[in-house]
SEGU-974055 format. One record per residue (C-alpha): residue number from 1; chain; residue in one letter; x, y, z. Coordinates in Angstrom, 2 decimals. Example, Ala and Ser with C-alpha at 12.3 -4.5 7.8 and 13.67 -1.06 7.14 Angstrom:
REM SEGU-974055
<seq = 1	mol = A	type = A	xx = 12.30	yy = -4.50	zz = 7.80>
<seq = 2	mol = A	type = S	xx = 13.67	yy = -1.06	zz = 7.14>
END
This chain:
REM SEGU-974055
<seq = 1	mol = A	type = X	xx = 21.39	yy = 158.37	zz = 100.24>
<seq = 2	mol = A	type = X	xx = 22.48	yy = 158.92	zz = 97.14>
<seq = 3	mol = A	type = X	xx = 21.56	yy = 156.22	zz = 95.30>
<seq = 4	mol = A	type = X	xx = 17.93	yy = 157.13	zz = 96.39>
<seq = 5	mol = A	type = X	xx = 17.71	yy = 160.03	zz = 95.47>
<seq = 6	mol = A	type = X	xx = 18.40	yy = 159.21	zz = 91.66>
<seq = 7	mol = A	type = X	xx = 16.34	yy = 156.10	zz = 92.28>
<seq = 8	mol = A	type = X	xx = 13.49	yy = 158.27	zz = 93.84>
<seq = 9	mol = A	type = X	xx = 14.60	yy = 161.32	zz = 91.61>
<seq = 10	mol = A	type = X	xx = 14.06	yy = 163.60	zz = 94.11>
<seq = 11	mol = A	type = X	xx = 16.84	yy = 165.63	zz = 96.57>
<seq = 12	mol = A	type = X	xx = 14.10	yy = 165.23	zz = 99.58>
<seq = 13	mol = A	type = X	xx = 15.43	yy = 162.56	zz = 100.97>
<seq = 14	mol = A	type = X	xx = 16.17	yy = 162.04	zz = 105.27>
<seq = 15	mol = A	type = X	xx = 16.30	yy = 159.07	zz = 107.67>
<seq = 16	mol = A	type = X	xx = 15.69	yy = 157.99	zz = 111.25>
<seq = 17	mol = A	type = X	xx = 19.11	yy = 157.28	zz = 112.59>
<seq = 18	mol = A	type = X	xx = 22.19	yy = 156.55	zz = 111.11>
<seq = 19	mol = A	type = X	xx = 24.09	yy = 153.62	zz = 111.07>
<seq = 20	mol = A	type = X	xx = 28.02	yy = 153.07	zz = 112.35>
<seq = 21	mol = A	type = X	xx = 30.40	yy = 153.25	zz = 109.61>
<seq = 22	mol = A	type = X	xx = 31.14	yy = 149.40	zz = 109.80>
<seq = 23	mol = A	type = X	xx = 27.22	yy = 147.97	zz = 110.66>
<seq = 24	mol = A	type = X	xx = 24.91	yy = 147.00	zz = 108.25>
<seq = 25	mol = A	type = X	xx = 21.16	yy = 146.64	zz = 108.11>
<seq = 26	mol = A	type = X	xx = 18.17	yy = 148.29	zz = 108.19>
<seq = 27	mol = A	type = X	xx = 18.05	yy = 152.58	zz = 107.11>
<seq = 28	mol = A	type = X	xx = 14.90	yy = 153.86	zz = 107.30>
<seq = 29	mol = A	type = X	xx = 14.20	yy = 156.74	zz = 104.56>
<seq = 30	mol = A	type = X	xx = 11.67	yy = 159.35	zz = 104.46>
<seq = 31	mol = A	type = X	xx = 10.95	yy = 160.84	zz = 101.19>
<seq = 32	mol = A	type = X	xx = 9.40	yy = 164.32	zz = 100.40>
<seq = 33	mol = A	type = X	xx = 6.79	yy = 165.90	zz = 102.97>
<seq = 34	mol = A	type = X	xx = 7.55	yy = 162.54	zz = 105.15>
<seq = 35	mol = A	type = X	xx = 11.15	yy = 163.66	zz = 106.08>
<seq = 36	mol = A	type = X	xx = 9.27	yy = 166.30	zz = 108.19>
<seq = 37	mol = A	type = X	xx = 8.14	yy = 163.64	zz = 110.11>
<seq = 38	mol = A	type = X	xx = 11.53	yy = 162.34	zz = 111.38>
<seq = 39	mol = A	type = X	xx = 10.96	yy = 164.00	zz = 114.80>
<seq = 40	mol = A	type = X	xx = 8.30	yy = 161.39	zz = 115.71>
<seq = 41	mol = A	type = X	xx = 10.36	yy = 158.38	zz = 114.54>
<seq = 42	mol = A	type = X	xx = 13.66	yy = 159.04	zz = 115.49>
<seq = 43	mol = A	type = X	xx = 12.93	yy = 157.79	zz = 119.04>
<seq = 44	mol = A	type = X	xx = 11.58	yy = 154.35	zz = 118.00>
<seq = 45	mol = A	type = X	xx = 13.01	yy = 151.07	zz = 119.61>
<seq = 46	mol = A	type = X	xx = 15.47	yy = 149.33	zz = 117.30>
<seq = 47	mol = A	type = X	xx = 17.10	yy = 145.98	zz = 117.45>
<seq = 48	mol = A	type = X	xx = 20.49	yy = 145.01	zz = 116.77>
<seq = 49	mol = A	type = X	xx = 22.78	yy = 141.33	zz = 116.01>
<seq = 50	mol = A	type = X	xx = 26.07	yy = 142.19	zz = 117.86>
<seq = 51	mol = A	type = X	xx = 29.26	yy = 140.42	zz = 117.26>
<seq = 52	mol = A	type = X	xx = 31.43	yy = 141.02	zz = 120.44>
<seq = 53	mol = A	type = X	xx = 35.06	yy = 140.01	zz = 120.11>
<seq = 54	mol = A	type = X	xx = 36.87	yy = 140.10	zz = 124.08>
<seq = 55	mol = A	type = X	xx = 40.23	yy = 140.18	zz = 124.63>
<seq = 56	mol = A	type = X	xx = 40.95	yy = 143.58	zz = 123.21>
<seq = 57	mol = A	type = X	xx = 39.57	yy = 146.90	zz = 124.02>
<seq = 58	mol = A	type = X	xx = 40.12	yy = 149.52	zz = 121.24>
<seq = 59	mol = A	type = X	xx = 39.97	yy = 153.69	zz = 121.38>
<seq = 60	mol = A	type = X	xx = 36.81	yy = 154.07	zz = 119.25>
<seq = 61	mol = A	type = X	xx = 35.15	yy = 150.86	zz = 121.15>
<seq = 62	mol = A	type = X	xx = 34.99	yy = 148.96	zz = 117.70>
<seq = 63	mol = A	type = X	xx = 36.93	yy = 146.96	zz = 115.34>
<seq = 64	mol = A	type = X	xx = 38.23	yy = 150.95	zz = 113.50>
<seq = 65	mol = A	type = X	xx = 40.06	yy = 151.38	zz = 116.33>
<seq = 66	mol = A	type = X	xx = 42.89	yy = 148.31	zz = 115.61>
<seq = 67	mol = A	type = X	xx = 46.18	yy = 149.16	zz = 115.46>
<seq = 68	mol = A	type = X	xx = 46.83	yy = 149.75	zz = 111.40>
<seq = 69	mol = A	type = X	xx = 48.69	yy = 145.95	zz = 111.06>
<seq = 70	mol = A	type = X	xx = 45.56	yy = 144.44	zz = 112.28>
<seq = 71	mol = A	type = X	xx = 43.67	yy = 146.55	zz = 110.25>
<seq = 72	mol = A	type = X	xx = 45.24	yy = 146.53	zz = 106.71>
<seq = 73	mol = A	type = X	xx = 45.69	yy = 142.45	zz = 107.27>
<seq = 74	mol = A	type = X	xx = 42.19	yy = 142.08	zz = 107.87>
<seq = 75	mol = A	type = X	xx = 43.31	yy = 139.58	zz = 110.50>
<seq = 76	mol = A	type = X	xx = 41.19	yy = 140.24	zz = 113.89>
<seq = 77	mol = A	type = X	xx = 42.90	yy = 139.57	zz = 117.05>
<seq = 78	mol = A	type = X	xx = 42.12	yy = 135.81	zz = 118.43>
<seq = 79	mol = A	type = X	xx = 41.59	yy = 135.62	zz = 121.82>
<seq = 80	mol = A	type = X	xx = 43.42	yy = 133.86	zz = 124.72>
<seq = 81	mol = A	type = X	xx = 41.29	yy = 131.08	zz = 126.07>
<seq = 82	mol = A	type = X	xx = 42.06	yy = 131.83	zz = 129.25>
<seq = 83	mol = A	type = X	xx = 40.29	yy = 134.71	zz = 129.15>
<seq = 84	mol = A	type = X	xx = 36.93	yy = 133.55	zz = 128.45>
<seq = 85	mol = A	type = X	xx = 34.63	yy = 133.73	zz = 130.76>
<seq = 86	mol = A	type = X	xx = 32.56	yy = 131.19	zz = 131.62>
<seq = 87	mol = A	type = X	xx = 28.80	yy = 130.59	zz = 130.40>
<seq = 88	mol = A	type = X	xx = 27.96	yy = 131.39	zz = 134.05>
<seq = 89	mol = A	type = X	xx = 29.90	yy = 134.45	zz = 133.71>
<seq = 90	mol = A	type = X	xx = 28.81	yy = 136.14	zz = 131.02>
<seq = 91	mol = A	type = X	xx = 25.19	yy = 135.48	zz = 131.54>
<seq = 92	mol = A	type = X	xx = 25.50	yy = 137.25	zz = 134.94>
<seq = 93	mol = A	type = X	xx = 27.21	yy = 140.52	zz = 133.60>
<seq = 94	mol = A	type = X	xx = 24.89	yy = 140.45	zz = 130.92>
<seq = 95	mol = A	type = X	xx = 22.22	yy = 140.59	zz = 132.89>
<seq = 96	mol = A	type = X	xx = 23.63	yy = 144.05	zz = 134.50>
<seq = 97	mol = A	type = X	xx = 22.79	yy = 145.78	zz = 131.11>
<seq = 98	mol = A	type = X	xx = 18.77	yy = 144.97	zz = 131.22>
<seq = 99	mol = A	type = X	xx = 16.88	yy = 147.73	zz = 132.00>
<seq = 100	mol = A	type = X	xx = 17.00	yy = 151.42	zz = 132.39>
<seq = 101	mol = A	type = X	xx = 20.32	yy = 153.05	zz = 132.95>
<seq = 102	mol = A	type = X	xx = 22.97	yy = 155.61	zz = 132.29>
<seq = 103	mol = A	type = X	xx = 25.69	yy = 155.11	zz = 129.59>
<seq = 104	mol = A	type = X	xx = 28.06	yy = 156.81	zz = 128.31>
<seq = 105	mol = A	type = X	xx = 28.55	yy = 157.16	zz = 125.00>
<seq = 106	mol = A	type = X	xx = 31.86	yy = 156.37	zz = 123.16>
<seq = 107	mol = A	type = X	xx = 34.44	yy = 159.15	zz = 122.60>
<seq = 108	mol = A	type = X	xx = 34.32	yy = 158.65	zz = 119.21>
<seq = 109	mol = A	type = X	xx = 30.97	yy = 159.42	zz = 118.64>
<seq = 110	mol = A	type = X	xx = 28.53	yy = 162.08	zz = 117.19>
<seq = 111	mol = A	type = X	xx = 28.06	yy = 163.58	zz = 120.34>
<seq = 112	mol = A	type = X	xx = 28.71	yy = 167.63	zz = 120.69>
<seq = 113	mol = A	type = X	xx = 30.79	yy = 169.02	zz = 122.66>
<seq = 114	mol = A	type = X	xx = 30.87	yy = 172.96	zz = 123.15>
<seq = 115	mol = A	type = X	xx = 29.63	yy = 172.83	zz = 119.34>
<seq = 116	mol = A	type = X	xx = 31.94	yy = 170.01	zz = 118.17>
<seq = 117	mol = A	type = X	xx = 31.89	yy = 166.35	zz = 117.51>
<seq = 118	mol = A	type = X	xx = 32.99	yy = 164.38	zz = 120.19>
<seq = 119	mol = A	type = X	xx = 34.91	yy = 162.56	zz = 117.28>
<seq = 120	mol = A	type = X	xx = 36.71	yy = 165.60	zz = 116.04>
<seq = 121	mol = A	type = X	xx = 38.13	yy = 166.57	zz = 119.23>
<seq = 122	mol = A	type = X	xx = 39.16	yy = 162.48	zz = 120.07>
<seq = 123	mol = A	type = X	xx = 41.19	yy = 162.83	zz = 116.77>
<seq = 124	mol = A	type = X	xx = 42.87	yy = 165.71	zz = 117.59>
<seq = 125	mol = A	type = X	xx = 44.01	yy = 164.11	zz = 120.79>
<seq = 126	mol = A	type = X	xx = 41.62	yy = 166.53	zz = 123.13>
<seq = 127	mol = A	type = X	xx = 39.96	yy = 165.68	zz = 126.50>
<seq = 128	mol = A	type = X	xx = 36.17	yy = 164.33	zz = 125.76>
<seq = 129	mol = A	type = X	xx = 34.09	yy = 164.44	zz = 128.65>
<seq = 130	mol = A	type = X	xx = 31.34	yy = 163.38	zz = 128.08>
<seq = 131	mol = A	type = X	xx = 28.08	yy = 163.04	zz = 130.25>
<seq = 132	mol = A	type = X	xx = 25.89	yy = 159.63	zz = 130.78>
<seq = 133	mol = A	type = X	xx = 22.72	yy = 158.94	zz = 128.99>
<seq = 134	mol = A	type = X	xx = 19.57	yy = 157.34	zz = 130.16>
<seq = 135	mol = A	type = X	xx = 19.36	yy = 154.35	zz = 127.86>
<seq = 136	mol = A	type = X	xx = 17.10	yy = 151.21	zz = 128.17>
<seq = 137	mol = A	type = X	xx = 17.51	yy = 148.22	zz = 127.21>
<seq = 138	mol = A	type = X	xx = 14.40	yy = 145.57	zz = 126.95>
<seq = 139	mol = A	type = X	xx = 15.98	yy = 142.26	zz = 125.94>
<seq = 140	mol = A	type = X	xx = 19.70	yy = 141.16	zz = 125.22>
<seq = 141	mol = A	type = X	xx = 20.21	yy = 137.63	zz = 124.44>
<seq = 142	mol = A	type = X	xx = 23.38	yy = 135.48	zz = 124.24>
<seq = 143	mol = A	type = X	xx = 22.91	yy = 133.39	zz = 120.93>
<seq = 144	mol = A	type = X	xx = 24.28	yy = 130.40	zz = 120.22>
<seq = 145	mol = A	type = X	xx = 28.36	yy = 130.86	zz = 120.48>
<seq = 146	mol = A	type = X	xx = 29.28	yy = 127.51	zz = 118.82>
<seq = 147	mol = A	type = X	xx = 29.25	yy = 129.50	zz = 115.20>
<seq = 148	mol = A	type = X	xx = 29.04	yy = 132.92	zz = 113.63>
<seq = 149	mol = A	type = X	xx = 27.78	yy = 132.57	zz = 110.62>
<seq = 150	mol = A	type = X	xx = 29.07	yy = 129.09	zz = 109.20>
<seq = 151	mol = A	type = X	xx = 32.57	yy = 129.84	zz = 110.70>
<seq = 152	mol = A	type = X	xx = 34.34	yy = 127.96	zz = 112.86>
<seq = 153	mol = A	type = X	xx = 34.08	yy = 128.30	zz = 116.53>
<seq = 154	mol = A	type = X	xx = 35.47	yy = 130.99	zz = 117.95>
<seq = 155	mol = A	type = X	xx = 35.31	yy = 131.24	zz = 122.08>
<seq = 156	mol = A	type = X	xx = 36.95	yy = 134.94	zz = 121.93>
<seq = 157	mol = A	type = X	xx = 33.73	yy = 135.93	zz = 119.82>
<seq = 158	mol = A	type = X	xx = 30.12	yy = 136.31	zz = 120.77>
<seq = 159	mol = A	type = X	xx = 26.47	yy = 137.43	zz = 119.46>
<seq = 160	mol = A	type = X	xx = 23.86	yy = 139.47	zz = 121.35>
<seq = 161	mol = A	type = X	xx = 20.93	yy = 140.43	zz = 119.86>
<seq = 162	mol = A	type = X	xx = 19.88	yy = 143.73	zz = 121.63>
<seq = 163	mol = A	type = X	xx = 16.76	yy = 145.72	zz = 121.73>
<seq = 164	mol = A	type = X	xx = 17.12	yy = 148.84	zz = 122.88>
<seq = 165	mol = A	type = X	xx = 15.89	yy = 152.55	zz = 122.72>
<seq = 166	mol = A	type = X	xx = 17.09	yy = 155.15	zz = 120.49>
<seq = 167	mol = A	type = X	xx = 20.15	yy = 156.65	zz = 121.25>
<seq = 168	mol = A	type = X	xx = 21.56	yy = 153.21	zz = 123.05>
<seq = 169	mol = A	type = X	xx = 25.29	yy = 152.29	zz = 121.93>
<seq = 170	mol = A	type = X	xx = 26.31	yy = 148.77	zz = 121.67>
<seq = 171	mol = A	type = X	xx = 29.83	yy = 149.61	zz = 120.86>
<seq = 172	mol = A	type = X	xx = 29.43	yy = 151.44	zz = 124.58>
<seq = 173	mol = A	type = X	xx = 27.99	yy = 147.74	zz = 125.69>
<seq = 174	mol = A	type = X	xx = 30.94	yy = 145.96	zz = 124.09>
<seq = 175	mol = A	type = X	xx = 33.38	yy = 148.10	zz = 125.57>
<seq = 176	mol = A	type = X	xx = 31.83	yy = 148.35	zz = 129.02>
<seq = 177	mol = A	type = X	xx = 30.99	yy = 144.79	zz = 129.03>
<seq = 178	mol = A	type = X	xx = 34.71	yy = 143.75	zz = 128.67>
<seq = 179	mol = A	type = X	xx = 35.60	yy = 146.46	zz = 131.54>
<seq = 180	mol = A	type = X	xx = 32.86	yy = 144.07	zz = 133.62>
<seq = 181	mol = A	type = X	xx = 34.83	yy = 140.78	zz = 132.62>
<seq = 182	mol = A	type = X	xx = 37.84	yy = 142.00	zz = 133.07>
<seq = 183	mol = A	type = X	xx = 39.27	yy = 140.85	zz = 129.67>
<seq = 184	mol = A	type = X	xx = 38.45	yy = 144.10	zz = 127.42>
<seq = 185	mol = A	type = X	xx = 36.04	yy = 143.73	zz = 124.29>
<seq = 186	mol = A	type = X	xx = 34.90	yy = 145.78	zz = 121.24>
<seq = 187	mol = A	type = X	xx = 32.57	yy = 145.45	zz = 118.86>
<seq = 188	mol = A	type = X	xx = 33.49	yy = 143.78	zz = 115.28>
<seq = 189	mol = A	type = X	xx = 30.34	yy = 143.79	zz = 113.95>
<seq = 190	mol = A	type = X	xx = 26.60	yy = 144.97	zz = 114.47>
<seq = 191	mol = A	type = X	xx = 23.80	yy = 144.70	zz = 112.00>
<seq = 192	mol = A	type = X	xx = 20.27	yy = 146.39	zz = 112.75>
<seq = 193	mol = A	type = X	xx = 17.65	yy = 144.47	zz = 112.29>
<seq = 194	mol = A	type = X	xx = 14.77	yy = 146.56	zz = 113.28>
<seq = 195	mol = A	type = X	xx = 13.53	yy = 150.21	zz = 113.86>
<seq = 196	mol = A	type = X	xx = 10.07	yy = 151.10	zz = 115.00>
<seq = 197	mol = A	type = X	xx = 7.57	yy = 148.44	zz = 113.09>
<seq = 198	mol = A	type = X	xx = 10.11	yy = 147.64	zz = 110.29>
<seq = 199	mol = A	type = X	xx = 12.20	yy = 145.15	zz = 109.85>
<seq = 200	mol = A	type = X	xx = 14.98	yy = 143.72	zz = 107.24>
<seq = 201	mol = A	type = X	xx = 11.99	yy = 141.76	zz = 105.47>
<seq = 202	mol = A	type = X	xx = 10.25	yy = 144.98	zz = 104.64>
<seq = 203	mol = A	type = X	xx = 13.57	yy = 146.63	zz = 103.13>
<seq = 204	mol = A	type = X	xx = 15.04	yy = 146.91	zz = 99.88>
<seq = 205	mol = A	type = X	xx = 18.90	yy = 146.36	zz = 98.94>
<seq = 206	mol = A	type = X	xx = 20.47	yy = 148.83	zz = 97.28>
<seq = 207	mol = A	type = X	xx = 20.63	yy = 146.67	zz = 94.11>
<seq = 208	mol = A	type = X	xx = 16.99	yy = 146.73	zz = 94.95>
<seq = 209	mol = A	type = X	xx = 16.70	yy = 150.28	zz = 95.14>
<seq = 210	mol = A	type = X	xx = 18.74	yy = 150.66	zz = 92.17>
<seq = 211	mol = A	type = X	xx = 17.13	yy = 148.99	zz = 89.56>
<seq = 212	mol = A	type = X	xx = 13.32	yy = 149.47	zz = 90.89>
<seq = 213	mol = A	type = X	xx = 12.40	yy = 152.08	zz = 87.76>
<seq = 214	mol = A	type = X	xx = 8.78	yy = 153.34	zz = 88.13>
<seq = 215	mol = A	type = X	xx = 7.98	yy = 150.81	zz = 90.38>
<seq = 216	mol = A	type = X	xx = 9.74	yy = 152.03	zz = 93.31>
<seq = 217	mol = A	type = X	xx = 6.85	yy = 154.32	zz = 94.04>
<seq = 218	mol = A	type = X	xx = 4.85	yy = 151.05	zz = 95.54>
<seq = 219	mol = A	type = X	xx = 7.23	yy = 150.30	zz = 98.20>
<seq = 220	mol = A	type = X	xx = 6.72	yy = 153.72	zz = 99.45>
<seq = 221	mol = A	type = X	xx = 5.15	yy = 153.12	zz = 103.11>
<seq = 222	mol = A	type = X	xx = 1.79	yy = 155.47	zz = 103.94>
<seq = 223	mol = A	type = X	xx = 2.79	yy = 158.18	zz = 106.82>
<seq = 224	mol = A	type = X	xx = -0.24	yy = 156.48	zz = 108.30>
<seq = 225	mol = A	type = X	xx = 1.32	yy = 153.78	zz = 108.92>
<seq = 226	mol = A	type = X	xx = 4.55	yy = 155.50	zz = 110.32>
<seq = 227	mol = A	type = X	xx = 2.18	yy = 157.08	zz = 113.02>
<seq = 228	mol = A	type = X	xx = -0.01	yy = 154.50	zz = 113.55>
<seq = 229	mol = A	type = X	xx = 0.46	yy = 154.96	zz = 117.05>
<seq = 230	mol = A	type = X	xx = -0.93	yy = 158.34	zz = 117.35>
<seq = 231	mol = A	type = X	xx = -4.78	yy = 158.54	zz = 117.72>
<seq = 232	mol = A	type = X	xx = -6.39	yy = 160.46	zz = 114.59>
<seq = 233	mol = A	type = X	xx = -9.05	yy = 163.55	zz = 113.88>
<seq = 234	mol = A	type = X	xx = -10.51	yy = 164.27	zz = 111.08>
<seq = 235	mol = A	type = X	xx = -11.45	yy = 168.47	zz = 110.83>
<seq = 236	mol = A	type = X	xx = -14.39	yy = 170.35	zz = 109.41>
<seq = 237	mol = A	type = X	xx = -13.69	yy = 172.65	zz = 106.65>
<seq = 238	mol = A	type = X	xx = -12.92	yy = 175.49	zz = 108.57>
<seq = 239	mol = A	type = X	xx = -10.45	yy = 173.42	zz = 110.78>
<seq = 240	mol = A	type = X	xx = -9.05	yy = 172.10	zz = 107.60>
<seq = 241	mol = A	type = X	xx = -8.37	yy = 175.61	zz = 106.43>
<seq = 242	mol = A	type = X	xx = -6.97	yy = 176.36	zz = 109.93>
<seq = 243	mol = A	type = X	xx = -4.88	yy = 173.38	zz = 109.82>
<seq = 244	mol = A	type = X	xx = -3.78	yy = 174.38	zz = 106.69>
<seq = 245	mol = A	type = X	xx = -2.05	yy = 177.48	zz = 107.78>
<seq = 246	mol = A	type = X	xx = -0.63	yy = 176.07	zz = 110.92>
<seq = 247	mol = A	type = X	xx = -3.42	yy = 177.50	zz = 113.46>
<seq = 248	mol = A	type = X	xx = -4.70	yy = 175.95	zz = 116.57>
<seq = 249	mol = A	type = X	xx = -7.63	yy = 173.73	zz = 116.45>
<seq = 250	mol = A	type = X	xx = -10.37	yy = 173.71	zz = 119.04>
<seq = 251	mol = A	type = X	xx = -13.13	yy = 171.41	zz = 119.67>
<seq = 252	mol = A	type = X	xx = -15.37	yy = 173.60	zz = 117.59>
<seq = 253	mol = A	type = X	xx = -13.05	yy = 172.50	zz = 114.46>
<seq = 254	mol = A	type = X	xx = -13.09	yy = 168.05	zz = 114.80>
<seq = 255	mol = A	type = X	xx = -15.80	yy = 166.06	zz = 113.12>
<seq = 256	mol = A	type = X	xx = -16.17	yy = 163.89	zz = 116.24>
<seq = 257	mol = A	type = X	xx = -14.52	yy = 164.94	zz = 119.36>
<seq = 258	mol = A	type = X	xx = -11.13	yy = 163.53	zz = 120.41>
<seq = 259	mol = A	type = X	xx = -10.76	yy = 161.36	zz = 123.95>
<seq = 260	mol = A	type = X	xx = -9.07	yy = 162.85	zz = 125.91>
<seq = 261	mol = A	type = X	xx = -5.20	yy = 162.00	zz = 125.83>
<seq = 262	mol = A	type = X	xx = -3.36	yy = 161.52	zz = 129.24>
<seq = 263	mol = A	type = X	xx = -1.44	yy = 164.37	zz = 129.32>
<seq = 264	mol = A	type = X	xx = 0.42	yy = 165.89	zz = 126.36>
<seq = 265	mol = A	type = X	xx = -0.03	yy = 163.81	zz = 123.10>
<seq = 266	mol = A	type = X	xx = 0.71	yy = 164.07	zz = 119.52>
<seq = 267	mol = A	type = X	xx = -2.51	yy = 163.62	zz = 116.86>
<seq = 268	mol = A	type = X	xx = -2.31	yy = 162.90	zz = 113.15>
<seq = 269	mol = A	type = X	xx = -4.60	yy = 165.39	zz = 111.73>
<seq = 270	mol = A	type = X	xx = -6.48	yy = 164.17	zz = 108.49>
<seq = 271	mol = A	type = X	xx = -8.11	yy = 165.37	zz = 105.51>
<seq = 272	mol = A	type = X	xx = -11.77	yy = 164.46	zz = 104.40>
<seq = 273	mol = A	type = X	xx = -9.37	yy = 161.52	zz = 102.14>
<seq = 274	mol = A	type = X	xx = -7.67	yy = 160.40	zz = 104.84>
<seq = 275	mol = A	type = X	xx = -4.22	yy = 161.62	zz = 104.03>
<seq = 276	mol = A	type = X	xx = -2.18	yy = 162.95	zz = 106.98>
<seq = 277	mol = A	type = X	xx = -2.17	yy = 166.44	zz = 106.71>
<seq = 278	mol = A	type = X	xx = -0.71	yy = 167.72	zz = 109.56>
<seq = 279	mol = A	type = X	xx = 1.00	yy = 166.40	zz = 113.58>
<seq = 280	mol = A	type = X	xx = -0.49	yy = 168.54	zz = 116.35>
<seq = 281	mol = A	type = X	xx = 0.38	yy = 168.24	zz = 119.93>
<seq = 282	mol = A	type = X	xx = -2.98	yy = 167.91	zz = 122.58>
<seq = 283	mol = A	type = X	xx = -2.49	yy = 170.21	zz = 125.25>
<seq = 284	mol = A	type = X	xx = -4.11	yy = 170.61	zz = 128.57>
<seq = 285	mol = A	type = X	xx = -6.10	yy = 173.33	zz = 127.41>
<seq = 286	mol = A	type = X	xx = -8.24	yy = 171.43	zz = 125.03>
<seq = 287	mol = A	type = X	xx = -6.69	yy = 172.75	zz = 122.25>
<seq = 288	mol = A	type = X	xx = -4.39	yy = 171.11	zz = 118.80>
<seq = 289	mol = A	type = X	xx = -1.20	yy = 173.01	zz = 117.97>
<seq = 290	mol = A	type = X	xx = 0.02	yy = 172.16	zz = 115.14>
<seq = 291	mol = A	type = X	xx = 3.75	yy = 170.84	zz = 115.13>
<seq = 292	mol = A	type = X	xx = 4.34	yy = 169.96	zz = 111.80>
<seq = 293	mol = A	type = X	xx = 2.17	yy = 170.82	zz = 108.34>
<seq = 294	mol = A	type = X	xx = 2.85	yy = 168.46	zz = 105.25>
<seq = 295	mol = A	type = X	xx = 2.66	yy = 170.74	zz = 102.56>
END
């Protein structure tokens, strides 16, 4: 975040959804006005490449929570044959993650708890209870286990690539998928690979970001585009003004009337340009209430 904010040179800087502490990937930043809009795009789908090692279970449900050797070696514990499952297996416990179902989350995690990180109170060696969360998951595929990455085989180690709604943990899948096998997993690695509509092909590394200049203003991404989902009205000049302030719009106020959403449903509101001025919620009344004003 830092580095983009001197590359941006501005302190208006937010994002979508963090990232673990040991994956890699894809950060989506919202810059200016846009970070207001992080309410609407938090929730998008995201995909991940998960590297699952079984045979060990750990605390925090990754590859952190080794035992300090492991961890200041670098060495990762290898596997005993014996315990991997077959192809057979593993494709049939796999398939009891598709779909829509609770989890719960990991006790190490962001989570709050009476006002305090699930994470704090895990380090401190407190109970955390923590309660299940409706998560979906709409594909998860087994990819080829013969390599990872150039190395060599390694039958203690496998990839899923997971796509999943917001708010889905895959160190939660490696953990409770090695509870399933009976063997014990975590997670070693995970790199996101999508959120929303973007992908690592639209991003920029932070070398990238870095040495940009004036021309990082062109990667900048229209908030058009970031709700291109949402249907769009354009106001007269007295809904623009109303707009403006944060006041309701009525029919009275549109250009062109709006179809009628079913049920509740966010609109882009735009100025005679096209620019997104404003995100108003269509209620059953007829009417726009503005949620959020970019100004």
């Amino acid at each position: 975040m830092a580095i983009a904010r001197r590359a941006l040179k501005t302190r208006a800087i937010g994002h979508t959804g963090t990232l673990d502490p040991l994956a890699t990937g894809l950060l989506v930043l919202l810059v200016g006005h846009a970070t207001r809009l992080s309410r609407f795009l938090v929730t998008d789908e995201k995909e991940y490449l998960a590297d699952i090692r079984l045979g060990q279970s750990t605390p925090t449900y990754d590859a952190q929570g080794l035992v300090p050797e492991q961890g200041q070696t670098g060495v990762r514990p290898r596997s005993d044959p014996g315990l991997t499952p077959s192809p057979e297996r593993l494709a049939a416990v796999l398939g009891e993650f598709l779909g829509t179902f609770p989890q719960l989350p990991p006790p190490y995690s962001a989570k709050k708890i009476s006002g305090e990180r699930a994470y704090k109170k895990a380090r401190k060696g407190e109970s955390v209870e923590l309660r299940p969360v409706e998560v979906t998951v709409r594909e998860l595929e087994l990819l080829d286990p013969g390599t990872v990455d150039q190395r060599p085989r390694d039958q203690g180690l496998i990839r899923l690539r997971v796509v999943c709604s917001a708010g889905f943990y895959v160190r939660s899948l490696a953990h409770d998928l090695g509870q399933l096998l009976g063997c014990g997993a975590h997670l070693e690695a995970l790199r996101r690979t999508r959120a929303g509509q973007f992908a690592l092909s639209d991003a920029l590394t932070l070398e990238g970001l870095e040495g940009a200049g004036d021309a990082i203003g062109s990667r900048l991404v229209d908030p058009n585009r970031l709700l291109a989902g949402m249907a769009a009205v354009t106001p007269t000049e007295e809904g623009l003004r109303r707009a403006w302030n944060g006041n309701t719009l009525g029919p009275s106020h549109l250009r062109a009337p709006l179809a009628t959403p079913d049920g509740q449903a966010n609109v882009r509101v735009l100025t005679r340009s096209g620019e997104v001025l404003a995100v108003a919620e269509w209620r059953p009344d007829g009417l726009l209430h503005p949620l959020v004003v970019l100004r």
